[in-house]
C-alpha positions as CSV (number, residue, x, y, z in Angstrom):
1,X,28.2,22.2,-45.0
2,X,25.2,21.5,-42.8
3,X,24.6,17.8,-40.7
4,X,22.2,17.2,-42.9
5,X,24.0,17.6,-46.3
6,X,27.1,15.5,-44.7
7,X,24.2,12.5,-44.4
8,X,22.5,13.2,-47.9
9,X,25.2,9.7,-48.8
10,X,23.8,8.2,-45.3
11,X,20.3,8.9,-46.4
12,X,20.2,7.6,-50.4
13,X,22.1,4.6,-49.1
14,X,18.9,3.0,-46.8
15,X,15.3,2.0,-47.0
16,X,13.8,3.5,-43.7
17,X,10.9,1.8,-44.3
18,X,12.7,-1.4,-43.5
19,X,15.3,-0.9,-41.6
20,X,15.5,0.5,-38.0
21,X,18.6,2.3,-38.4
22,X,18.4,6.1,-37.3
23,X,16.9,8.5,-39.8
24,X,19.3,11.6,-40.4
25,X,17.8,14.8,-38.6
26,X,18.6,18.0,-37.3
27,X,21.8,16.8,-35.5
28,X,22.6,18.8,-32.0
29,X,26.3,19.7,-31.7
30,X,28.5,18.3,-28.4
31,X,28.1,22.0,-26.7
32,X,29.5,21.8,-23.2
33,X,30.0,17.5,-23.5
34,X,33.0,16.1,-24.9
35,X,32.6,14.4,-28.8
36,X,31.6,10.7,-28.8
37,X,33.7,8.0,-30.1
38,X,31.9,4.6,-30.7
39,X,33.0,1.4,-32.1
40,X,30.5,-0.9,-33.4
41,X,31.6,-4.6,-34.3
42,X,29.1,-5.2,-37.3
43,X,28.6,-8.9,-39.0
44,X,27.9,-7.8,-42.7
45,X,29.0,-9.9,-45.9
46,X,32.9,-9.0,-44.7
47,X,33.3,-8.5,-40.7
48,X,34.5,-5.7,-39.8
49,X,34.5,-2.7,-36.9
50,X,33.2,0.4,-37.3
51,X,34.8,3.6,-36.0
52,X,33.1,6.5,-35.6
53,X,34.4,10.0,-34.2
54,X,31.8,13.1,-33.5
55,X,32.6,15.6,-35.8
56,X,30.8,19.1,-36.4
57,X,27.2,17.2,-35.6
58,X,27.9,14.1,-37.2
59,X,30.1,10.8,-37.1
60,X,32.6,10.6,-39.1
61,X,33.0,6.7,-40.1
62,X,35.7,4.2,-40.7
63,X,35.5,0.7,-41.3
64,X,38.4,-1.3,-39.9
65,X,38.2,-5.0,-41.0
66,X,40.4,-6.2,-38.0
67,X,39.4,-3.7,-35.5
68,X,41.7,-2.0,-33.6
69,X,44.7,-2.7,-31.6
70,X,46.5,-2.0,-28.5
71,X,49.7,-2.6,-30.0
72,X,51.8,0.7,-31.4
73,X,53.8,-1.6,-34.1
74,X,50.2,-2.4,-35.7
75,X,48.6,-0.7,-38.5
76,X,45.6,-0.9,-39.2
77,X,43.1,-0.7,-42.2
78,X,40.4,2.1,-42.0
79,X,38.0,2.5,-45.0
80,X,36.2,5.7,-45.1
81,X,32.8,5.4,-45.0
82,X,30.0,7.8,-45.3
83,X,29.1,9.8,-42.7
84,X,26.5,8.5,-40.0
85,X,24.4,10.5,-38.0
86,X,24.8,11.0,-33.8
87,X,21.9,8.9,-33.3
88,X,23.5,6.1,-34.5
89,X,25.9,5.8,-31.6
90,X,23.3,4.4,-30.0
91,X,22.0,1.1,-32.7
92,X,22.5,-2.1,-32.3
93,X,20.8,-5.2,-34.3
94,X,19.5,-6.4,-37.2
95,X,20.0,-4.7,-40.5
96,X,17.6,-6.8,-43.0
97,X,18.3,-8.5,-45.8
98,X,18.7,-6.5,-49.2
99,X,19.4,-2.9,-46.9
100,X,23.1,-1.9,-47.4
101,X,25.2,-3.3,-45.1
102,X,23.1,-6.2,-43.8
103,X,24.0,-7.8,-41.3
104,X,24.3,-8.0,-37.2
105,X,25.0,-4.9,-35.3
106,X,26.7,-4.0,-31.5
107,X,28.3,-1.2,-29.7
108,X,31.4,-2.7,-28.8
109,X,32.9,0.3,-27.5
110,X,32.1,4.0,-26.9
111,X,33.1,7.2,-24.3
112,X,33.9,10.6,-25.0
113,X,37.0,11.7,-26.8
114,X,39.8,14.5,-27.3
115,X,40.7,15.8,-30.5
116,X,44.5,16.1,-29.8
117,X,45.6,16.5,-33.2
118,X,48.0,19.4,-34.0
119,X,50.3,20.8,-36.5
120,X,53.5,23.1,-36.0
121,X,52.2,23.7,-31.9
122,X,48.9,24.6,-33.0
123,X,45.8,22.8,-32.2
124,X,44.1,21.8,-35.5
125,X,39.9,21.1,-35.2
126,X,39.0,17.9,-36.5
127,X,37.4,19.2,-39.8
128,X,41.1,20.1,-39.9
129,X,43.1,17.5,-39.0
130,X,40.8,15.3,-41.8
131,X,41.8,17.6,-44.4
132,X,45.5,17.3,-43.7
133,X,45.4,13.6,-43.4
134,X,46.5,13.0,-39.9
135,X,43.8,13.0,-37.0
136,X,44.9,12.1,-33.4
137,X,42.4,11.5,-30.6
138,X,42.5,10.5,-26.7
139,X,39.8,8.0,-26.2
140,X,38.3,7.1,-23.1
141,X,36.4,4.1,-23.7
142,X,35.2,1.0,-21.7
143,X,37.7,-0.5,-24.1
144,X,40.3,1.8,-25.9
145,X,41.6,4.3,-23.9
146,X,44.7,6.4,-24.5
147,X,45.9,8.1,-27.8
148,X,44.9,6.4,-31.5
149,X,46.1,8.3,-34.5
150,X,44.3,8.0,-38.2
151,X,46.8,9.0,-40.7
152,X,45.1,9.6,-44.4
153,X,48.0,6.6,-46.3
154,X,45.7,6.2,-50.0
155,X,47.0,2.9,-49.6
156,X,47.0,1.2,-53.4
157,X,46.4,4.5,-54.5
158,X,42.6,4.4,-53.2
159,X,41.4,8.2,-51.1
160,X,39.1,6.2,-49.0
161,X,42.1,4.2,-47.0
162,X,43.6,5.3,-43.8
163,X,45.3,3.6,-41.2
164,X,44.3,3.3,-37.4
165,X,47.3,2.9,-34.5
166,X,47.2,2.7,-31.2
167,X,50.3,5.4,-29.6
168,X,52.7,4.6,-27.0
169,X,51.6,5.3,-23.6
170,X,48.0,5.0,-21.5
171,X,46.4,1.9,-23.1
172,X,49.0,0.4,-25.2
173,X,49.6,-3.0,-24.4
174,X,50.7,-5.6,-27.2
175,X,49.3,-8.5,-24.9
176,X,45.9,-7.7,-25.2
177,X,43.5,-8.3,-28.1
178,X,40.0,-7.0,-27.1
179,X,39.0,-7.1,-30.8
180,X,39.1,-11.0,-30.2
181,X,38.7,-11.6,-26.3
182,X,36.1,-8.9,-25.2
183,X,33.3,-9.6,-27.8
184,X,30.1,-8.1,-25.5
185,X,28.8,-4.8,-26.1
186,X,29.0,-1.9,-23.7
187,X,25.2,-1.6,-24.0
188,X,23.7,-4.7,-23.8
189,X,26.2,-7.3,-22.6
190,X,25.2,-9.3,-25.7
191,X,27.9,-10.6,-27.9
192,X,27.0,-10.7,-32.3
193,X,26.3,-14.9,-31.7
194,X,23.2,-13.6,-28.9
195,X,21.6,-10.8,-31.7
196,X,21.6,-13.6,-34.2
197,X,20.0,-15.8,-31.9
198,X,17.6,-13.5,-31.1
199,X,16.7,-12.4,-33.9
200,X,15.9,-15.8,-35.2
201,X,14.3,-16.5,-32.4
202,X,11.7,-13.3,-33.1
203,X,11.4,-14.1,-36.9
204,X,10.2,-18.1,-36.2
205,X,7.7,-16.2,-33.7
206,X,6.9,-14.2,-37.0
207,X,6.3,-17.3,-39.2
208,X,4.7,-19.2,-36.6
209,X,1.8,-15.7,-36.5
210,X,1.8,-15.6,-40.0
211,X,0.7,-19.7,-40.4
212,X,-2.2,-19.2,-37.9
């Protein structure tokens, strides 16, 4: 299946019109880079974190209600979510009103990434490692670095959950909580309270143009 038919779901899902969200395009594949990972804290009607891993020219999506950890004895939630396109390692703001997930947007966390995942000594690719349920990736992030595994659980019997754990080894640390303490985002500095700030500060600019 092409990029483009993995975002058809991405694409029915938002108003383009209104929202500045990436449209879904011809997506170009990691060639001679390493895959993305990016994290985006997003402020919709339930918080939550966003996980996205490059994946055969798109991201493939998990929403973690709350976010990850650095602790190995933690598990986790990750919803599946639709696939996103690459472009949109790159949003952050305002969704509007009435769009699906509405809400604030920032890229807490993103670097490149390597798919270690494996079964029986051999390397599995990530398409893979999805379809067998357990995906294992080194991150190296401004945040999250070392090895997180998803592992496909169906908790209460639903297809869509995973879990998310942070491995022993580089980046574990049970003392940290970066989900909490480390709220800026790696692209702008600004933390959700600052977008919401700013954007109201741009839509009374609005009101105030639209009253003269």
């Amino acid at each position: 299946m092409s990029a483009k038919d993995k975002l058809h779901e991405y694409r029915a899902r938002r108003d383009f019109a209104r929202t500045s969200e990436p449209a879904a395009g011809d997506e170009a594949a990691a060639g001679g880079r390493a895959p993305i990972f990016v994290i985006q804290e997003h402020a919709a009607s339930h918080h939550h974190f966003d996980f996205r891993l490059e994946a055969d020219g798109v991201l493939v999506s998990f929403a973690v209600p709350k976010g990850p950890s650095l602790d190995p004895s933690e598990r986790r939630l990750a919803v599946r979510t639709e696939d996103h396109p690459l472009a949109y390692a790159d949003f952050e703001g305002v969704i509007p009103e009435g769009e699906y997930g509405a809400g604030l947007v920032i890229v807490w966390d993103r670097g490149g990434y390597e798919n270690v995942s494996e079964k029986d000594g051999r390397q599995l690719t990530m398409a893979e490692a999805l379809d067998k349920g357990h995906v294992r990736v080194r991150l190296s992030g401004q945040k999250l670095r070392g090895v997180f595994s998803l592992i496909h659980a169906r908790l209460g019997g639903e297809d869509k959950n995973w879990l998310l754990m942070k491995e022993k080894g580089e980046g574990a640390d049970a003392r940290r909580r970066p989900a909490t303490t480390q709220p800026e985002s790696v692209v702008s500095g600004r933390t959700l309270a600052e977008v919401a700030a700013a954007a109201g500060k741009k839509e009374m600019r609005g009101s105030r143009n639209r009253h003269k």
